[in-house]
LOZA-200169 format. One record per residue (C-alpha): x, y, z. Coordinates in steps of 0.001 Angstrom, whole numbers, plus 500000, padded with zeros to 6 digits. Layout:
N
XYZ...
***
This chain:
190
542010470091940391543908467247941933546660467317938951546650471054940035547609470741942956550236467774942174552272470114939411552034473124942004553900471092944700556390469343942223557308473002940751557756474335944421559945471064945414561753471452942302562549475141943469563452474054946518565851471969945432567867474432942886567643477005945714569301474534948149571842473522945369572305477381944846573020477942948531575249475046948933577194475957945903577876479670947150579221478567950395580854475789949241582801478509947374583223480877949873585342478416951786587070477250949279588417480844949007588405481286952716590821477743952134592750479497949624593824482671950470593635482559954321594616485863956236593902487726952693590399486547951960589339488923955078591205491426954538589981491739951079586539491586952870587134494497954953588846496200952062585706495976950030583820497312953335582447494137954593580777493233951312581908489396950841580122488989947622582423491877945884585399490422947975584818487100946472584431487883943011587938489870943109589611486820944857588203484345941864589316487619938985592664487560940911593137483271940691592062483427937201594087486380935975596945484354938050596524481799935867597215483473932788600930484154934312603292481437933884604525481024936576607307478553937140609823477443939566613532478324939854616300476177938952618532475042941938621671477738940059619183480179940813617840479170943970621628479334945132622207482803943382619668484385945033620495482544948222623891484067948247622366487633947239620068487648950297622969487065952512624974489913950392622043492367951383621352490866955317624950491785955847624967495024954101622091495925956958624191496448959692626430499414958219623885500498955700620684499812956362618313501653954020620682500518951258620132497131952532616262497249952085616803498615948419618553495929947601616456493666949078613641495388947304614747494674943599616181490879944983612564490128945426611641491915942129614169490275940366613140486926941908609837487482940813609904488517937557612653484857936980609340483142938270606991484586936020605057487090938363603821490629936662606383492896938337605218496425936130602408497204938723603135496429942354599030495646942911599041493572940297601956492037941428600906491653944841597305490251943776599675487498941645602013486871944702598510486307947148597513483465944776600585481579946164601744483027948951598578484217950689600225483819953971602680486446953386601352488588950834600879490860954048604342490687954808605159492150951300602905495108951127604335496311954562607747495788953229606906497881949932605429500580952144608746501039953997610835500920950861608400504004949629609357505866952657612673504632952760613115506346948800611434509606950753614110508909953635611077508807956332611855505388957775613650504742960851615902501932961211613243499985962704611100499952959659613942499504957651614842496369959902611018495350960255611061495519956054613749493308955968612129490898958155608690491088955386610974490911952317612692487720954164609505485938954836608364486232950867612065485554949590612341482545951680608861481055950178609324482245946276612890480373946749611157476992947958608231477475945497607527474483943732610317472570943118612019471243939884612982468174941416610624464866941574608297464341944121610465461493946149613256464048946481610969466896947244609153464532950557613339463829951256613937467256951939610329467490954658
***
């Protein structure tokens, strides 16, 4: 009876223990995705209508379908290039505005695809872009929603100017992705 009542309690502290190893495992996790994609992890929460477990498992399919992609850094030729191509289209925005946002539209595209991003599905291709640029992922689908309306000539010129601002704040980050040049050089330019 004794030896019993010794293998019940060992079985229920050995249950214990994988449940607390469970638990801590799940929320360790969770914020390591919470770490990861910032602003995006809750709004794929609310997108998925508050149900973090579904939320979750589409942020880890999106990082590991992100890391099929090979996704690589520009050159400093092309860092320049597109540099200069930026500045083409910013200055093209005060006479022309919704031609401006076009161009910067397929800059970005163009920029993307040279890094390795999928660029045939603009979900997919913002899913990709959260990976890395979680901070301003948001940034890009607001952009890509004025460029729709701007192709249906339903923006104003304060979309068009508020899309340009979005584009900017992805083109800026995909340009200073990770760097070709050693790490020394890469802490000189902090």
């Amino acid at each position: 009876m004794d030896t019993l009542i010794v293998i019940v309690i060992v079985i229920v502290l050995i249950a214990a223990v994988i449940a607390a190893v469970m638990v801590t495992r799940t929320r360790r996790k969770s914020e390591d995705l919470k770490d990861s994609f910032g602003p995006e992890y809750e709004r794929t929460v609310a997108a998925s209508g508050d149900d973090r477990k579904t939320a979750e498992h589409e942020l880890a399919d999106r990082q590991k379908r992100h890391d099929a992609y090979e996704i690589r850094p520009l050159d400093a030729n092309a860092r320049d290039r597109y540099a200069g191509a930026w500045q083409q289209a910013q200055a093209r925005f005060v006479d022309q505005p919704s031609e401006a946002v076009s161009e910067a539209h397929e800059l970005v595209d163009r920029v993307l695809r040279e890094r390795g991003y999928p660029v045939d599905d603009f979900a997919e291709q913002a899913d990709a872009v959260s990976v890395d640029h979680p901070e301003v992922v948001h940034d890009y689908r607001a952009a890509h929603a004025v460029s729709l309306a701007n192709e249906r000539q339903e923006a104003t010129t304060e979309d068009l100017r508020e899309a340009m601002v979005h584009y900017r704040s992805l083109f800026d980050r995909l340009l200073d992705g990770p760097s070709t040049q050693p790490p020394e050089t890469q802490e000189a330019r902090k």
